[in-house]
ROZAKOL-318985 format. One record per residue (C-alpha): residue in one letter; z negated, y, x. Coordinates in nm, 4 decimals, m for minus. Each point is the difference from the previous one (the first is absolute). Last residue first. Layout:
# ROZAKOL-318985
  residuo        pz        py        px
        a         Z         Y         X
...
This chain:
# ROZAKOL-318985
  residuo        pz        py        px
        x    2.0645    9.2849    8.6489
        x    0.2148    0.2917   m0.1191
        x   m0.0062    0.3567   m0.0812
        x   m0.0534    0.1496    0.3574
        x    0.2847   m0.2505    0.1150
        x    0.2185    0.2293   m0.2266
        x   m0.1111    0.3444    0.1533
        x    0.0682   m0.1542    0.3453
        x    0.3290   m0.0988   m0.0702
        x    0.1001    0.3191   m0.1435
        x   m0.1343    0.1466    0.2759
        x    0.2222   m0.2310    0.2655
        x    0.3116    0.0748   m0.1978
        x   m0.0288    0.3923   m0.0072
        x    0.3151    0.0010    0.1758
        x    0.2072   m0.2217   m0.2418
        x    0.0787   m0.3693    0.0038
        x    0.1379   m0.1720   m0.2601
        x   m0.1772   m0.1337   m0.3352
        x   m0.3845   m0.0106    0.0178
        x   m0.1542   m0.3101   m0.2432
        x   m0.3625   m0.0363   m0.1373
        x   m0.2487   m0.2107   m0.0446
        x    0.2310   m0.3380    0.0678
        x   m0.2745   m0.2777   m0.0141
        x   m0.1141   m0.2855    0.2286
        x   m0.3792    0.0651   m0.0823
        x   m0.0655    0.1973    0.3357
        x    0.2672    0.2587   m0.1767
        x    0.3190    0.0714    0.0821
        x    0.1529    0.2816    0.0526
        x    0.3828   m0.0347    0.0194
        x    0.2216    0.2104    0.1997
        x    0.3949    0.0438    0.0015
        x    0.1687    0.0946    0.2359
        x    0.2945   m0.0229   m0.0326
        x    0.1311   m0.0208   m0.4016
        x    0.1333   m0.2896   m0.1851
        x   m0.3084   m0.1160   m0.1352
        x   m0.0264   m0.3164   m0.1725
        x   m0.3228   m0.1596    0.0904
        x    0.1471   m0.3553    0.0170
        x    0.2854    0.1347    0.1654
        x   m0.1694    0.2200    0.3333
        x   m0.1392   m0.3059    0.0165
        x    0.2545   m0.2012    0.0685
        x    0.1843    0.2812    0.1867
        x   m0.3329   m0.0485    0.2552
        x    0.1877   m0.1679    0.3191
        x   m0.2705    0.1372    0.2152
        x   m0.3675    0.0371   m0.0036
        x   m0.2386    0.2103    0.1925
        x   m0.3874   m0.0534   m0.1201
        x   m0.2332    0.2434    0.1002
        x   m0.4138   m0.0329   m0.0520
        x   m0.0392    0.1312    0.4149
        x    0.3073    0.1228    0.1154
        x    0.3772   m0.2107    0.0434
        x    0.1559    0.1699    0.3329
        x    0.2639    0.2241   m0.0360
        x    0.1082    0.0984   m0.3224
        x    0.3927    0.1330   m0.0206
        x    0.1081   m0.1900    0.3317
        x   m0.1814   m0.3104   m0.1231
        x    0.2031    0.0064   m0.3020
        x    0.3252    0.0440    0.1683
        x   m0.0798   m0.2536    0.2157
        x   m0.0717   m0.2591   m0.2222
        x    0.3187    0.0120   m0.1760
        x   m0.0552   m0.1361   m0.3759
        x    0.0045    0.3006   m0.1812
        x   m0.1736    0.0736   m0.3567
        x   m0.3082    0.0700    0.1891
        x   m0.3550   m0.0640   m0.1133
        x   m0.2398    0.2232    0.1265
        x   m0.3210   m0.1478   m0.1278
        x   m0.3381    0.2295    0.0655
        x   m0.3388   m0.0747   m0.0612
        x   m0.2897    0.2670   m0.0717
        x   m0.4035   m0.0561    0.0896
        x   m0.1709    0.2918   m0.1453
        x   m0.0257    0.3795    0.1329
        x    0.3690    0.0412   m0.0534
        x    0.1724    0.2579    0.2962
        x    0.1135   m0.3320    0.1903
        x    0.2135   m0.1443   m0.3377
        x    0.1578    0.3692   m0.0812
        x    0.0882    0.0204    0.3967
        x    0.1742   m0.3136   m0.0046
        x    0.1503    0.0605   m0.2890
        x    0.2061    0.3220    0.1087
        x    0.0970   m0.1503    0.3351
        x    0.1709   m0.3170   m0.1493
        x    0.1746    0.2974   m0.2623
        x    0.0736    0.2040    0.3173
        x    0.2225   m0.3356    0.1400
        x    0.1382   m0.0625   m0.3195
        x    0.1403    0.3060   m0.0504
        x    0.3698   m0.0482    0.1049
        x    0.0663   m0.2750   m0.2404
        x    0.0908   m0.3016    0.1877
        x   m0.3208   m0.1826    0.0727
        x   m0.0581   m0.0281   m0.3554
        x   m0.3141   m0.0385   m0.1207
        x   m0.2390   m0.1085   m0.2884
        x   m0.3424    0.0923    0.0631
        x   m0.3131   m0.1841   m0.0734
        x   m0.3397    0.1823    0.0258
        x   m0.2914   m0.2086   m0.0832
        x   m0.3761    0.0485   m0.1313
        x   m0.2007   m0.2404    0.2032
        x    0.0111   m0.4004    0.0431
        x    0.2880   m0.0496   m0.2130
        x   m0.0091   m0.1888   m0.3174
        x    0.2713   m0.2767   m0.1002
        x    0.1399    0.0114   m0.3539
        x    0.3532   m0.0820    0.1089
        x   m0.0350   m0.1585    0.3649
        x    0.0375    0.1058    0.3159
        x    0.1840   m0.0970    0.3148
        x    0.0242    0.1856    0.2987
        x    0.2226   m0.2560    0.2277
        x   m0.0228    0.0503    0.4284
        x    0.2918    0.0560    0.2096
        x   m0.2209    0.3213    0.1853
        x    0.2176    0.2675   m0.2607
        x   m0.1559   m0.1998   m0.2773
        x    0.1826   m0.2548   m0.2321
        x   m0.0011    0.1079   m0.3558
        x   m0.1536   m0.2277   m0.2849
        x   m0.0319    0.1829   m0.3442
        x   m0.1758   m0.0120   m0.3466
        x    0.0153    0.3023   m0.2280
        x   m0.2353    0.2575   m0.0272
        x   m0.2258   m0.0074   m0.2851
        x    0.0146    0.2185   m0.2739
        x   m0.1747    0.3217   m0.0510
        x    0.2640    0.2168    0.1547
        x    0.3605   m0.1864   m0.0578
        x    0.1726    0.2178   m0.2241
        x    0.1090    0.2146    0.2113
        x    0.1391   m0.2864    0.2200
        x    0.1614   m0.1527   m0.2707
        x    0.1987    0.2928   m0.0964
        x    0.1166    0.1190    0.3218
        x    0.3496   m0.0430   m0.1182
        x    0.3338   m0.0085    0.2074
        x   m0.0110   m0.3721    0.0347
        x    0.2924   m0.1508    0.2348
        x   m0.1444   m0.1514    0.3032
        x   m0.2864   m0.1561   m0.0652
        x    0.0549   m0.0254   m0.4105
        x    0.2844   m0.1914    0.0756
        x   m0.0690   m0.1675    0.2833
        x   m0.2878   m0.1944   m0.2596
        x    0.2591   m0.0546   m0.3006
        x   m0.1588   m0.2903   m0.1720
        x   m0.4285    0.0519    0.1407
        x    0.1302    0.3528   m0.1063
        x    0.0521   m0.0660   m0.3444
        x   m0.2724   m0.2615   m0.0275
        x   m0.2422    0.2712    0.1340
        x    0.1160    0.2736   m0.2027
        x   m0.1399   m0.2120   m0.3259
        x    0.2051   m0.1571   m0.2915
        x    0.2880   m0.1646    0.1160
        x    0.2691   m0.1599   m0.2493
        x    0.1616   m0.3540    0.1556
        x    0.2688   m0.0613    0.1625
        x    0.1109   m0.4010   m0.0716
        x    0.1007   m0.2275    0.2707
        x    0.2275   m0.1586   m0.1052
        x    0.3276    0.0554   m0.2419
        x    0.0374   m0.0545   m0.3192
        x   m0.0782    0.2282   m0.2064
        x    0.2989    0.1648    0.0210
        x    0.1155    0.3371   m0.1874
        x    0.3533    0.1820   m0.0211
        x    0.0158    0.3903    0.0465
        x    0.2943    0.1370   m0.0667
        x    0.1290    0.3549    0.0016
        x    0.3418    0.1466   m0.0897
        x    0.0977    0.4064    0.1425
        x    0.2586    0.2087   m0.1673
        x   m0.0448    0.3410    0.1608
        x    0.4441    0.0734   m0.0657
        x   m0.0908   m0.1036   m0.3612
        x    0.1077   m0.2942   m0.1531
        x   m0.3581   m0.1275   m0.0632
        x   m0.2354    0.2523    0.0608
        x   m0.2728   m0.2508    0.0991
        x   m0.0086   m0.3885   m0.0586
        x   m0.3487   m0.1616    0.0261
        x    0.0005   m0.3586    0.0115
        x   m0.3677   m0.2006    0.0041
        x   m0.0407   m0.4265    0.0626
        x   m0.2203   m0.2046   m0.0664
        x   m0.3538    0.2048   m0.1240
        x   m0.2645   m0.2065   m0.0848
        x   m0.0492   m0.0301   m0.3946
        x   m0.2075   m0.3136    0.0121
        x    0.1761   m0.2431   m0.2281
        x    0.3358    0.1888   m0.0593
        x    0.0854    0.0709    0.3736
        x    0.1259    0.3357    0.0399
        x    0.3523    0.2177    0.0275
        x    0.0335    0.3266   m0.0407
        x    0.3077    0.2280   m0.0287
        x    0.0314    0.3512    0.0268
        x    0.3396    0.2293   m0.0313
        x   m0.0630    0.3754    0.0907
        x    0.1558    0.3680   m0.0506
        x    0.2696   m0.0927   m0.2857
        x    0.1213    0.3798   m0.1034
        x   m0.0282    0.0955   m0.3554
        x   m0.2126    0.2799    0.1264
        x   m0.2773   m0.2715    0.1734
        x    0.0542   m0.3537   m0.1298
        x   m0.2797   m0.2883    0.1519
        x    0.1261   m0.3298   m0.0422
        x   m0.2673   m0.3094   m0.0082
        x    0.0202   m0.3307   m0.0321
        x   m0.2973   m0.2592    0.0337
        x    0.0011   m0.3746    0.0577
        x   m0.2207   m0.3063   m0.0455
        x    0.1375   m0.2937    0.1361
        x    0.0826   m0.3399   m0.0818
        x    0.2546   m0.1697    0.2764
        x    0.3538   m0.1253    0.0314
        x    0.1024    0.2854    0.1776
        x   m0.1065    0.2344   m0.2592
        x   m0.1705   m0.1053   m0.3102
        x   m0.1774    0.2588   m0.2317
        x   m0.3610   m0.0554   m0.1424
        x   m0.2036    0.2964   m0.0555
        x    0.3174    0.2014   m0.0374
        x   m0.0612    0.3883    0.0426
        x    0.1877    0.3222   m0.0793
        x   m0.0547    0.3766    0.1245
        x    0.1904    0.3674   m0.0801
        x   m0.1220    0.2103    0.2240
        x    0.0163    0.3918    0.0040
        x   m0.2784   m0.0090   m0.2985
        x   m0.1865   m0.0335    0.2839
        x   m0.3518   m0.2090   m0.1377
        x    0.1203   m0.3923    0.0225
        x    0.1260    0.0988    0.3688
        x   m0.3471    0.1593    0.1444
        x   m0.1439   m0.3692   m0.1387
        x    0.2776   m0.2373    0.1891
        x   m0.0708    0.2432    0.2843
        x   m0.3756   m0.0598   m0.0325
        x    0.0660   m0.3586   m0.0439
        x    0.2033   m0.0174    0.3314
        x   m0.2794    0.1984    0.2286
        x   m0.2406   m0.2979   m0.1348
        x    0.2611   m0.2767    0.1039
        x    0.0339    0.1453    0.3310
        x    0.3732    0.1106    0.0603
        x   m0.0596    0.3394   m0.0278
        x   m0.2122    0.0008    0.2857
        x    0.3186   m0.0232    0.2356
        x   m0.0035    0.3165    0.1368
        x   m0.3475    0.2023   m0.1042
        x   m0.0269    0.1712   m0.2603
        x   m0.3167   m0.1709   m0.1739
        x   m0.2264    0.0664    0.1761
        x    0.1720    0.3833    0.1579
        x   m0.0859    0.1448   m0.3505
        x    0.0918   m0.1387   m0.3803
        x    0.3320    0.1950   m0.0536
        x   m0.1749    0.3101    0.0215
        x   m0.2382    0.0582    0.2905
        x   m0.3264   m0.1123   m0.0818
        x   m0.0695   m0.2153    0.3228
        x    0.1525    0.1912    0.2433
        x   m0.2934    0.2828   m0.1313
        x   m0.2678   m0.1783    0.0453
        x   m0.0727    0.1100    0.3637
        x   m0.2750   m0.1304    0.1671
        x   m0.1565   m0.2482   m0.2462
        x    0.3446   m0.0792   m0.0688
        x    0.0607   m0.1434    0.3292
        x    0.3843   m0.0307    0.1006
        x    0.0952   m0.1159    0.3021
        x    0.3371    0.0208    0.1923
        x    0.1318   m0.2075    0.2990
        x    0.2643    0.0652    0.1982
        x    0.2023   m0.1959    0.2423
        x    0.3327    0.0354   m0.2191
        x   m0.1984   m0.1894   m0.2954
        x   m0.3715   m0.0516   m0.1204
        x   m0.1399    0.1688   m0.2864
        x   m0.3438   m0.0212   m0.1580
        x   m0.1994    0.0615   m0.2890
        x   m0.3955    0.0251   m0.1064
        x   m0.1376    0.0696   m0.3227
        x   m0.1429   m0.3720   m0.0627
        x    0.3126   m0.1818    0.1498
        x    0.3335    0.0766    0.1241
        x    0.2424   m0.1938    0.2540
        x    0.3293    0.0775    0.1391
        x    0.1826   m0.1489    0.2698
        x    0.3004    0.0850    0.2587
        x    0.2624   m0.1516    0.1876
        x    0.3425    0.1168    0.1126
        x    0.2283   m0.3074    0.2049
        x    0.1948    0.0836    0.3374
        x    0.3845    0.0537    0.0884
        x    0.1676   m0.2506   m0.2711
        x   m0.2605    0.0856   m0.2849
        x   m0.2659   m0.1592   m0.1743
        x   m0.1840    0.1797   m0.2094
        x   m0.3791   m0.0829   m0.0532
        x   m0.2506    0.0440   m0.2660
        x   m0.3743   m0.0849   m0.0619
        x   m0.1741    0.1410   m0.3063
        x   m0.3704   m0.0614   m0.0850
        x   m0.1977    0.0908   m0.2961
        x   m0.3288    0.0723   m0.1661
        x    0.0753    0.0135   m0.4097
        x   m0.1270    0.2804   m0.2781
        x    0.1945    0.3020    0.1506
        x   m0.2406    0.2557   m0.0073
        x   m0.2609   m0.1141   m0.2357
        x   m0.1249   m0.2226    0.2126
        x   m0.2471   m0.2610   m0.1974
        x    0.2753   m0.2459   m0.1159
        x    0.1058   m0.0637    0.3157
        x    0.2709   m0.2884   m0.0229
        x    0.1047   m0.1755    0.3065
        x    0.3591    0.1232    0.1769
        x    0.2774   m0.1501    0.2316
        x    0.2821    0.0587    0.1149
        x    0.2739   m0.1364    0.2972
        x    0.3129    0.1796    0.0646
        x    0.3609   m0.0572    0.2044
        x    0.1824    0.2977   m0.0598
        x    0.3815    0.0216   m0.0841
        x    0.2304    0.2628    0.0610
        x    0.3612   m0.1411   m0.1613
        x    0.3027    0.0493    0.2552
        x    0.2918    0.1999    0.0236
        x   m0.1900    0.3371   m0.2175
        x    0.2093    0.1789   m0.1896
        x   m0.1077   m0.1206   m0.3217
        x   m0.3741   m0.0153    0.0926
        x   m0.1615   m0.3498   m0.0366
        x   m0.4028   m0.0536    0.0656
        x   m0.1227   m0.3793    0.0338
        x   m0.3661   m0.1137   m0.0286
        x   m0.0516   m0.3121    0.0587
        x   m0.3580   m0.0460   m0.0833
        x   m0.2537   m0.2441    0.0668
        x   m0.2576   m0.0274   m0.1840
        x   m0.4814    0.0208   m0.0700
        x   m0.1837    0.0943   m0.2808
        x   m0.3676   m0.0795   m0.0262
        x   m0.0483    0.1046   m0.3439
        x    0.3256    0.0537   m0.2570
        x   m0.2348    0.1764   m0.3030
        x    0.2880    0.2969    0.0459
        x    0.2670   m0.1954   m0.0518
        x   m0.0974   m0.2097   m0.3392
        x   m0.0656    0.3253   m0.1341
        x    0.3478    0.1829    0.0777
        x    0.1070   m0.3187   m0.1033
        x   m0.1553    0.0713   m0.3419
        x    0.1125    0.3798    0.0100
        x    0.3649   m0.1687    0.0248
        x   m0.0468   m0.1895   m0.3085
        x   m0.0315   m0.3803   m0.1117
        x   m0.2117   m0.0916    0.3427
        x   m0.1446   m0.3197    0.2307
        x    0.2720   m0.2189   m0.1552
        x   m0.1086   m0.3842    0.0227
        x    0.1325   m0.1912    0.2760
        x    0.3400   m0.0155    0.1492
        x   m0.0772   m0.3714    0.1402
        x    0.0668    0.1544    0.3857
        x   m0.2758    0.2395    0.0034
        x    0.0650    0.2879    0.2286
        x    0.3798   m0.0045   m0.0909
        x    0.2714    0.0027    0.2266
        x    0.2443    0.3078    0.0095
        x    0.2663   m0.0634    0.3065
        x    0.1511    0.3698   m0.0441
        x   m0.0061    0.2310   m0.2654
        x    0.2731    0.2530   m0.1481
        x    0.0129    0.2860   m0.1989
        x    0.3751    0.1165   m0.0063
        x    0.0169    0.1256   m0.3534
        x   m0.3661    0.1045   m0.1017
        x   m0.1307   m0.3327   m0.2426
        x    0.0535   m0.1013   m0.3261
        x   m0.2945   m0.1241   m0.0941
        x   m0.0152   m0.2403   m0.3830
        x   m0.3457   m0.1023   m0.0424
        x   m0.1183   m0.3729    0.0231
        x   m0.3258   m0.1299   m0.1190
C-alpha cells in the first residue's frame, strides 16, 4: 500500500539503508501502528549522527551518539531501562557525557558533574510535566519508545496536521515515513519528518525543522546506524553503571544516595595496601571477627586528624571486642602516619581507598560505617561533628 506524503519543504535524509534489505512486509498501515511497532522494539541498540544547523551559525554542531534501551513493561515511569552515550568533537578538546535510567532511578553525566535522581527520595523530578527528568533527557528522544510517544502527543494537538506512507521509496529503498507540520496563529512553528524501516519499524532517520524562516530558525537531524560494533547496551542495576563509568562516580558524584541506602547490606569487596606495604583484602559477604568500625577518610579535610581521635576513643570506651579500619582516600604514607601514629590493637590503616570510597557512594569526609560481625553496614555517620565519638558509641551499643 502506497499513500501519497508530501513532505515539509527542505526535509532531507542522508545515506538511508534499510534494516532488511528485501523491503519486507509493512510492520504498520497508520501512524498509531508504528507508534506500536516502536514501542515493542526490545533490546535496542544505534548509532546516531546527530547534526544541529542554526542559520547563522558557519558550521553544523554535530554529536556523535550511541543508544540503547530494553523494554520494561513493569515500570510505570518510563516503561524501558536505557543508556545514552554522546560525544562532541571539537578542534580544542571533545565534550562527553551519558545518561542512563532504570526502575525509578536517573542519571546525568556531563561538564564533570554527575546528577542522580531516586524517586523513592524525591518523586517529584519524575512527575514534572512533560513526562519528568526520564524521559527529558538530551538525546532520549531518539529511542524508539520516546519516538512513539511523540508520534502519539502529535495524533492528539489539533496544532498538527500528520500523514504516513507505509511503503514510500527514497533513495532507492522502501521505507515507512511520517510528516508532520505543526501551525500555531497561522504561523508555521515546526516541520517533522520520520523515516523507518517497513519490516520492523526501527527508526532511520528523524528531521525536525523549527521556526522555519524566522530569525530562531534552527534544523535537526538525527540519522541512525546499526552498523557499527560494539553495541551499548541498556543497564539495569547501579553496579553495571558504575562498573562503566567507575572515575566517574569517584570523582564526580554529588549524591550520598547509595551510601544511605546501604545499612543492612553488605559492604562491598575491597583490597587496600596497608601503611606497612602490606594488602587488606576482603571479600563481599565476608564476616569480621568482632563488630567493626570502617571509616572513610580524607587526609585533606582539616578534621581528619580529631575524627581518628574521636573513634578511637568510641572503640576503647566499648566493653566488647571493637575493630577499627581507617581507610584513607590518600596514597602518601606519611601523611597518614602523621594523622594516626602507630596502628593499635584491632586497627587496620589503609591507603589509596577512592575505590572504596566509590563502591559505597558517598561523597562526603568522613564518613563511618558500622558494620556488623556478619559483614553488614548497621548504620552510616556522615561528616564529622563534635559529638562524633558518642554517636559512635551509641551505634556500636545497637550492634553485634
Amino acid at each position: 500500500m502506497v499513500i501519497a506524503v508530501i513532505c515539509p519543504p527542505g526535509a532531507y535524509a542522508r545515506g538511508i539503508t534499510v534494516v532488511n534489505k528485501d523491503g519486507g512486509k509493512e510492520c504498520a498501515t497508520s501512524v498509531e501502528d508504528l507508534a506500536v511497532c516502536l514501542e515493542k522494539i526490545d533490546g535496542f541498540s544505534a548509532s546516531v549522527r546527530y547534526e544541529v544547523a542554526l542559520p547563522m551559525a558557519t558550521d553544523d554542531v554535530v554529536y556523535d551518539v550511541e543508544i540503547a534501551s530494553d523494554c520494561n513493561r513493569s515500570d510505570t515511569l518510563c516503561g524501558m531501562d536505557y543508556l545514552v552515550r554522546w560525544q562532541l568533537p571539537r578542534a580544542e578538546s571533545k565534550a562527553e557525557g551519558f545518561l542512563a535510567y532504570f526502575n525509578g532511578h536517573h542519571y546525568r553525566y556531563r561538564d564533570h558533574r554527575l546528577q542522580e535522581y531516586h524517586f523513592e527520595w524525591d518523586s517529584i523530578p519524575f512527575q514534572a510535566a512533560g513526562g519528568g527528568v526520564q524521559r527529558n533527557g538530551q538525546f532520549v528522544d531518539l529511542l524508539p519508545s520516546s519516538i512513539a510517544r511523540e508520534l502519539r502527543n502529535m495524533l492528539r494537538d489539533t496544532a498538527f496536521t500528520v500523514s504516513f506512507s507505509g511503503d514510500t521509496v527514497m533513495e532507492g529503498n522502501h521505507v515507512a515515513m511520517v510528516c508532520a507540520t505543526q501551525t500555531v496563529n497561522g504561523f508555521c512553528g515546526r516541520n517533522y519528518r520520520l523515516i523507518a524501516d517497513r519490516s520492523t519499524g526501527l527508526p532511520l532517520n528523524v528531521w525536525n525543522e523549527y521556526n522555519p524562516g524566522q530569525i530562531s530558525e534552527q534544523g535537526v537531524e538525527a540519522a541512525y546506524s546499526y552498523e557499527r560494533s560494539p553495541q551499548l547496551k541498556a543497564v539495569a542495576s547501579e553496579e553495571e553503571l558504575m562498573g562503566m563509568y567507575p572515575e566517574v562516580f569517584e570523582k564526580f558524584r554529588e549524591s550520598n544516595y547509595r551510601i544511605e541506602n546501604m545499612r543492612g547490606l553488605p559492604l562491598p569487596s575491597f583490597s587496600l595496601p596497608t601503611v606497612t606495604g602490606e594488602r587488606y583484602t576482603r571479600h563481599r559477604g565476608d564476616s569480621f571477627n568482632a563488630p567493626t568500625v570502617v571509616a572513610l577518610i580524607d587526609p585533606a579535610v582539616a578534621t581528619s586528624g580529631e575524627t581518628v581521635k574521636a573513634l578511637r576513643e568510641a572503640v576503647a570506651s566499648m566493653p566488647m571486642q571493637v575493630d577499627l579500619i581507617l581507610a584513607f582516600t590518600g596514597s602518601n604514607i606519611d601523611t597518614v602516619e602523621s594523622l594516626t601514629g602507630a596502628a593499635g590493637m584491632g586497627e587496620a590503616l589503609l591507603i589509596s581507598a577512592k575505590s572504596l570510597a566509590r563502591d559505597c557512594g558517598t561523597s562526603v569526609f568522613p564518613t563511618i560505617l558500622l558494620v556488623g560481625s556478619g559483614g553488614n553496614v548497621e548504620n552510616v555517620i556522615l561528616g564529622f561533628n563534635n559529638s562524633l565519638s558518642q554517636d559512635v558509641i551509641q551505634s556500636l551499643a545497637l550492634i553485634r
